[in-house]
C-alpha positions in Angstrom: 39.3 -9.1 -22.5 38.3 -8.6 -19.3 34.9 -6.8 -18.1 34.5 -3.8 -16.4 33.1 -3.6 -12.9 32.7 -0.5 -10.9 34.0 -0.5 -7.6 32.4 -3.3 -5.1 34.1 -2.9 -1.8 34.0 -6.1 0.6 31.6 -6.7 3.0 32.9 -6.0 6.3 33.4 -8.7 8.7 30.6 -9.0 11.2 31.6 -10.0 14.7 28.2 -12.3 15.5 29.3 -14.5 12.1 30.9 -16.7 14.5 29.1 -19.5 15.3 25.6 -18.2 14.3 22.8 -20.0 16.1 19.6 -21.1 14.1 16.0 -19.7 14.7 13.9 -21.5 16.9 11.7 -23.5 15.4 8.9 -20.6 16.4 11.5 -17.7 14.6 11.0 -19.9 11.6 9.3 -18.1 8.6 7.5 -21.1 7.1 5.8 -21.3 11.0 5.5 -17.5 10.6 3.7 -17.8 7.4 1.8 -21.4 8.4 0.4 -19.5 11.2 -0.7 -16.0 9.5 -2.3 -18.3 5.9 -4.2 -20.8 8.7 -5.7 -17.4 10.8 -7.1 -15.9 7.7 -8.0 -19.6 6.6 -9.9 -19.8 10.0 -11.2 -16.1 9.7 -12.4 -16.6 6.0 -14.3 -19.4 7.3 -16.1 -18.0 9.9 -17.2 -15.2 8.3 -18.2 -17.0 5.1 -20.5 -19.3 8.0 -21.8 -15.9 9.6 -22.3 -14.0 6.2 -24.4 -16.9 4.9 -26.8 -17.5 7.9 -27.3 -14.0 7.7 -28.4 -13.8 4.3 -29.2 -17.4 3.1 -27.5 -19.0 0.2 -29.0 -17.0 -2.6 -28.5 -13.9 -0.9 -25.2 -14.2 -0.2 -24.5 -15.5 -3.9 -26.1 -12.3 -5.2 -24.4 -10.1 -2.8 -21.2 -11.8 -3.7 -21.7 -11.2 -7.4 -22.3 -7.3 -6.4 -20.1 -7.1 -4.2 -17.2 -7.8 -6.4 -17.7 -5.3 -9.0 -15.8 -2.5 -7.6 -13.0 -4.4 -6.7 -10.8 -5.2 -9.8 -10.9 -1.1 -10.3 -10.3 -0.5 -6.9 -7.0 -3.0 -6.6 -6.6 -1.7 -9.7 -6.3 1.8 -9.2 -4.0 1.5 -6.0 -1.5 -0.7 -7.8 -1.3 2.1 -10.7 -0.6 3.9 -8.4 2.0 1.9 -7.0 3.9 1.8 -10.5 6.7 4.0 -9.8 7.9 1.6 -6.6 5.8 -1.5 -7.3 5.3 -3.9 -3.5 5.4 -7.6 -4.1 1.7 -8.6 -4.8 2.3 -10.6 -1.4 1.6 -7.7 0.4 -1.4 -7.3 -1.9 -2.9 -10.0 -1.4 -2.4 -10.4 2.2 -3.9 -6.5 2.7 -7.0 -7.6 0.6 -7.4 -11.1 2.6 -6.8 -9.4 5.9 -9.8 -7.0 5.3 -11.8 -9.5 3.8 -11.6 -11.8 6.5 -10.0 -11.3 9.7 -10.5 -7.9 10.4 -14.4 -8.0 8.8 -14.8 -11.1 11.3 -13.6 -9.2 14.3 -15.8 -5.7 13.3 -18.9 -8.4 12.7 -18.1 -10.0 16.0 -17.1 -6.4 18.0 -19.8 -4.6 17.1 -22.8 -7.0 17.4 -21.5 -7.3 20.9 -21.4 -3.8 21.8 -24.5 -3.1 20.6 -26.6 -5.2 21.9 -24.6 -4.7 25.2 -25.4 -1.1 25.3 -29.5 -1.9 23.8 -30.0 -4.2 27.4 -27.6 -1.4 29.6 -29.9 1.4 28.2 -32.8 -0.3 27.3 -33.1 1.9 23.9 -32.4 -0.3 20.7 -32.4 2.4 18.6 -30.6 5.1 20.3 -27.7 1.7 20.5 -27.6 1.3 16.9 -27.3 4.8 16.3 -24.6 4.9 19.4 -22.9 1.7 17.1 -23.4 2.8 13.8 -21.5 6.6 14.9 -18.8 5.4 17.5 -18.3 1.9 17.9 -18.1 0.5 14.6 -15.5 3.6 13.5 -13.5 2.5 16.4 -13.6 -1.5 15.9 -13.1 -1.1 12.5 -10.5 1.1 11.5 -8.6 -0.4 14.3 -9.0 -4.1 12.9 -7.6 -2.5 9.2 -4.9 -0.4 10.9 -3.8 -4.2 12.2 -3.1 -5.0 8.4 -1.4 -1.5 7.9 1.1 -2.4 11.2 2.0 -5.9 10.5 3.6 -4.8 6.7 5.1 -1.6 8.8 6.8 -4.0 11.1 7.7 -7.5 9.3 8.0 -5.4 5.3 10.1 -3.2 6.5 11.9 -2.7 3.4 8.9 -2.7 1.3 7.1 0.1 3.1 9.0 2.9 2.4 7.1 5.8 2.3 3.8 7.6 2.1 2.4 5.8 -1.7 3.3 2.4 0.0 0.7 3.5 2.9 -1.6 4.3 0.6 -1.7 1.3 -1.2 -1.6 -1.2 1.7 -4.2 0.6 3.7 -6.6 1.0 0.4 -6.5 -2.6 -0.5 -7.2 -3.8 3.0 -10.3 -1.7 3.3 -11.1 -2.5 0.1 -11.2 -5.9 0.8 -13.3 -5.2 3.8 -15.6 -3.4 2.1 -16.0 -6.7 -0.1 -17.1 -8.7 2.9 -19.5 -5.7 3.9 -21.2 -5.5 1.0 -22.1 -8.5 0.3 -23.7 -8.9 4.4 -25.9 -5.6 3.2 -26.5 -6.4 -0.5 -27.7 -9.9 0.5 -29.8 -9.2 3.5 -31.5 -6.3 1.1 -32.0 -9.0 -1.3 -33.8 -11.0 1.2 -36.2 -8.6 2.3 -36.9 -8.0 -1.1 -37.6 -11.6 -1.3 -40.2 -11.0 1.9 -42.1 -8.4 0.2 -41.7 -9.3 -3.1 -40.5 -5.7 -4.6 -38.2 -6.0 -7.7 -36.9 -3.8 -10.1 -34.8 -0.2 -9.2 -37.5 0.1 -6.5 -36.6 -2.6 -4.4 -33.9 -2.5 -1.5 -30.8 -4.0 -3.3 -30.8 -1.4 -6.1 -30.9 1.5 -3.5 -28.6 -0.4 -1.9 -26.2 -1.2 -4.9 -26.6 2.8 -5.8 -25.2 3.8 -2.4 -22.3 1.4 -1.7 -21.0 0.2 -4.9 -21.8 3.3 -7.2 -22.0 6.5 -5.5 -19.3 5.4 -2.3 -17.4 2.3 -3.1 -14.5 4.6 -1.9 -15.2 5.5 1.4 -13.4 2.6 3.2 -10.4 2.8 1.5 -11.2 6.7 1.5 -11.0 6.4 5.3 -8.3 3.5 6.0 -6.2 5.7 3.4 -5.5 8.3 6.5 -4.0 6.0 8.5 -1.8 4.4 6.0 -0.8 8.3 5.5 0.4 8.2 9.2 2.4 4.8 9.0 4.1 6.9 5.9 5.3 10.0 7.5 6.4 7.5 9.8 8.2 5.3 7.7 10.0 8.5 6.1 11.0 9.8 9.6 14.8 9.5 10.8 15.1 6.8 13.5 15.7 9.8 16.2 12.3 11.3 15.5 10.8 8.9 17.5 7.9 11.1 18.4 6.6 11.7 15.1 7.1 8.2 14.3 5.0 7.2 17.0 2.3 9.9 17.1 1.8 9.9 12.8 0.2 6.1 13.1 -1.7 7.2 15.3 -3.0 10.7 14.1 -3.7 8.8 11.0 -5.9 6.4 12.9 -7.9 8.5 14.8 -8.6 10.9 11.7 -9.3 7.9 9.9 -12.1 7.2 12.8 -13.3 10.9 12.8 -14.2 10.9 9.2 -15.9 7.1 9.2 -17.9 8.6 12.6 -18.9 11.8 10.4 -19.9 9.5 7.3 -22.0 7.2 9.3 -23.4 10.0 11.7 -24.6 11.3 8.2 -28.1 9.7 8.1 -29.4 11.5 10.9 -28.5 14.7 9.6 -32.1 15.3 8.6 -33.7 14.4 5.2 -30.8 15.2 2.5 -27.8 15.1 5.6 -26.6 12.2 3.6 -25.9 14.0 0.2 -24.8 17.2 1.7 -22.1 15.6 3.1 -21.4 13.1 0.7 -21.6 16.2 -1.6 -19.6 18.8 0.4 -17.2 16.2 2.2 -16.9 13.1 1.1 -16.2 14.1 -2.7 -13.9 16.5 -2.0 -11.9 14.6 0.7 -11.8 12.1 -2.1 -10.2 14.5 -4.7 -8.1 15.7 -2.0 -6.4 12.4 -1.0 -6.1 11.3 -5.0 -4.0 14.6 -6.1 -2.1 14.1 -2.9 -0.9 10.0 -3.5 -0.7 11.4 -7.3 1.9 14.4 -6.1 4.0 11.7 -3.8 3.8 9.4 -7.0 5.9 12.4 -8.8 7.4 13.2 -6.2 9.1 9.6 -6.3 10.0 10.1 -10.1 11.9 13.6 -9.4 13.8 12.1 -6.8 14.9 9.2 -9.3 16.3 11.6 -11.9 17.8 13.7 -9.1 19.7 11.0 -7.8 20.9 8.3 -10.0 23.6 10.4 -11.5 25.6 9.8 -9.0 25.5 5.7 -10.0 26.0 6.9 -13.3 29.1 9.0 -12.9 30.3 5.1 -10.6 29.8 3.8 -13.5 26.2 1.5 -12.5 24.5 2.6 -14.5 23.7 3.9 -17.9 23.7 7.9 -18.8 20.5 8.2 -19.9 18.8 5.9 -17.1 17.7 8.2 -14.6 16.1 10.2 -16.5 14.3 7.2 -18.3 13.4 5.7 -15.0 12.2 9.2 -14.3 9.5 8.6 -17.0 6.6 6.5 -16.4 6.5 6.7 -20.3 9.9 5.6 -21.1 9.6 2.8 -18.2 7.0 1.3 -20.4 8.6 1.4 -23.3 11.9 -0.1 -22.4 10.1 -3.0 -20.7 7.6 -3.4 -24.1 10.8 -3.7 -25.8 12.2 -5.9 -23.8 9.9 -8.5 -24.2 8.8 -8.4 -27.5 12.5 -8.8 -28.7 14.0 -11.5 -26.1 10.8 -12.7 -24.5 8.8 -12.2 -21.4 11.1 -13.2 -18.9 13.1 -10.2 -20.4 10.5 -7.9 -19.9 9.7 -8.7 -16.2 13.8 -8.4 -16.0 13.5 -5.1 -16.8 10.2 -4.0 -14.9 12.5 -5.5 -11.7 15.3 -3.8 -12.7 13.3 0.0 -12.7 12.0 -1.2 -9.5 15.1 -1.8 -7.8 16.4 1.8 -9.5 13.6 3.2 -7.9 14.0 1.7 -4.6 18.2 2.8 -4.7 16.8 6.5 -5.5 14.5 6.6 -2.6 17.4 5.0 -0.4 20.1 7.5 -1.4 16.9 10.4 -0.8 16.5 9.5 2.5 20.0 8.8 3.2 20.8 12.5 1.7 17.5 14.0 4.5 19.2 12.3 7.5 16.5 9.8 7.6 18.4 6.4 6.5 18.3 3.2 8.5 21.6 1.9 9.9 21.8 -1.0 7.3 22.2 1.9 4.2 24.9 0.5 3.2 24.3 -2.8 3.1 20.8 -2.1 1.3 23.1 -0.5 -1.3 25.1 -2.7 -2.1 22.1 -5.3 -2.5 20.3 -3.1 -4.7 23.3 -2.5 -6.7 24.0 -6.2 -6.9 20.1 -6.8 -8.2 20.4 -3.6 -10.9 24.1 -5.1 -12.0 22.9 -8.9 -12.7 20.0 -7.9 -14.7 22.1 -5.1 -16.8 22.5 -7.2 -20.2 18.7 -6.8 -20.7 18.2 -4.1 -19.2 19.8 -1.8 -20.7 19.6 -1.9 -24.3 16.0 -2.1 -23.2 16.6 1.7 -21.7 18.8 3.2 -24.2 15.6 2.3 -27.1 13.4 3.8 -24.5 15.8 7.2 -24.1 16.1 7.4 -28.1 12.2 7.1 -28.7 11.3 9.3 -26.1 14.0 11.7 -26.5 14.7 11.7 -22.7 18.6 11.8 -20.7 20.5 12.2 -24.1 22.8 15.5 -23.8 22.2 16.0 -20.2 25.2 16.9 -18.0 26.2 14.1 -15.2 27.6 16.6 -12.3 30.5 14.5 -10.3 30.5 14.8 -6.7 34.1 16.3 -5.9 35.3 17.0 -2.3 33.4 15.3 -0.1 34.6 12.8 2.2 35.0 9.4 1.7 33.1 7.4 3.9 33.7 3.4 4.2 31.6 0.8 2.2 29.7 3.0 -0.3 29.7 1.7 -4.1 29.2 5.4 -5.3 31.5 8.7 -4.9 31.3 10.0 -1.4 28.4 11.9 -0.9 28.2 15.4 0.8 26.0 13.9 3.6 26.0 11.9 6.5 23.6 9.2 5.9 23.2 8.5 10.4 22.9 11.9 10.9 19.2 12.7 12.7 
């Protein structure tokens, strides 16, 4: 008997197949990827070299040991977030490496410089610092994490989709910049409590551990997260909104400067200028910013069980499916099942195969705004390949998660009737034009 397989039009023929020619040896992504892993190698280095001549060796192992608290919940919390659509923990780790190295090697470098270049111009030390702690350094670096934020815009394309992906890439770059800058402050307070010999919750590194890893460990990625905002509005904009693709990044940036300026500038508020605004600002900006990424992580889920019907009603997919990869809940559960009945690989199957859903929900969303890229369809079809070749697991998987949860059973699947057909779409024709602006 043979099996049933919704319609799966042909690739069109593309006229540059002929003769293809192959990349230069420079276009080549090992050389790519050899040259990106040996500049954060390099970077990594340096500022290990810098960090320790700084601080000594048993500063810098106690500010290491610190520093490092925060950051499993930080990473953490950005990749729960990241759940619904979940990036390859490439991008991850390269966010986290690129803040922990390169870009806290070039604020180290940029900043020392201008500094002490504006201490001999205006022979005033202290008015430079201030001048360095209020302006440069919220220029240098939020620039130098914005650099981590660009390079996934531009070479991930396809995994930076949208305002949560922002988010995530631009909170773990600065949180891995804030790694590197703690443990410079937590080991040089550690050494001038060696000088004076004060121990205990007196000395400098526990009023130093209080401020940056207890009361603020947020407030890089609090700031950094602004500019991935920008590269998010511009990743959702329609290739002919070329202004507010261009002008988001960079409103994003320079807010995300503003508010580092204003958080720095806050010790020479006066006496308590610190907690007011750390009090009256920086708290609420914080709460702010989380019920904002929390309301685009929704967001995401209503526009999965709003449009996978339409797959369903092709025949990809199951009826219950979008509305159980609608449910963070059910999602679990179907991948739980999956691998404590055919294994682990089975249950990574499944976490790929909501993952893909997701991403196909998003694609037809945008598509159905006017905001789709010109390779739509092609994107379809690959996602639909992906969700088809994992569909023996996956779906009993989903149908357990549906009955348990009690979600997508008895809800109506609304064909799309009368709209024109349009060439090379695996679903019914939709009443859009996915290239309009």
């Amino acid at each position: 008997m043979a099996t049933y397989s919704p319609p799966y039009p042909p690739y069109p023929p593309h006229p540059g197949d002929q003769g293809l020619r192959h990349p230069r040896w420079w276009q080549r992504r090992w050389v790519r990827y050899g040259a990106l892993g040996t500049l954060l190698a390099v970077s990594g280095l340096v500022i290990l070299a810098l960090v320790r001549e700084q601080t000594g060796t048993e500063g810098f192992l106690v500010g290491l040991g610190l520093a490092v608290l925060p950051v499993p919940l930080l990473v953490g919390a950005f990749r729960w977030l990241d759940r619904v659509q979940p990036g390859p923990w490439r991008n991850v780790l390269f966010a986290f490496a690129w803040g922990a190295c390169a870009a806290a090697l070039i604020a180290i470098v940029a900043n020392s410089f201008a500094t002490r270049w504006i201490a001999t111009a205006t022979a005033d030390p202290s008015g430079a610092n201030t001048l360095g702690a209020t302006v440069i350094a919220p220029i240098v670096e939020e620039s130098a994490k914005a650099a981590a934020v660009l390079l996934v815009f531009l070479f991930r394309r396809r995994d930076f989709t949208g305002i949560v992906d922002g988010v995530v890439i631009a909170g773990v770059t600065a949180t891995g910049f804030a790694f590197t800058e703690n443990i410079l402050y937590l080991g040089t307070a550690f050494g001038t409590d060696q000088l004076t010999g004060d121990s205990g919750i007196a000395s400098v590194t526990a009023a130093t551990f209080f401020v940056r890893i207890v009361m603020s460990p947020f407030a890089h990625p609090l700031f950094t997260v602004l500019t991935g905002i920008g590269f998010g509005i511009a990743a959702l904009s329609g290739q002919r909104q070329r202004a507010r693709r261009a002008l988001a990044p960079v409103a994003g940036l320079l807010l995300a400067m503003g508010m580092h300026a204003f958080w720095n500038g806050s010790s020479t508020f006066g006496q308590f200028g610190f907690f007011a605004v750390y009090g009256m600002f920086m708290v609420p900006s914080f709460g702010l910013l989380t019920w904002l990424a929390i309301w685009t992580r929704q967001r995401e889920l209503r526009a999965v069980r709003e449009e996978l019907p339409a797959y369903v009603y092709a025949g990809w997919l199951g009826a219950a499916e979008p509305f159980v990869l609608g449910s963070m809940r059910a999602r679990q559960m179907a991948r739980e099942y999956a691998a404590y009945h055919f294994g682990k690989p089975a249950g990574r199957a499944v976490a790929e195969y909501e993952g893909y859903a997701t991403t196909l929900a998003l694609l037809r969303r945008r598509g159905q705004r006017g905001r789709a890229e010109a390779d739509f369809v092609v994107r379809e079809r690959e996602l639909l390949t992906e969700l088809w070749s994992r569909r023996e697991l996956a779906r009993p998987a989903l149908e357990y998660a549906a009955r348990t949860a009690g979600t997508g059973y008895g809800y109506p699947v609304t064909p799309v009737y009368g709209a024109p057909a349009w060439y090379g779409s695996a679903v019914p024709a939709p009443a859009y034009n996915p290239y309009r602006s």
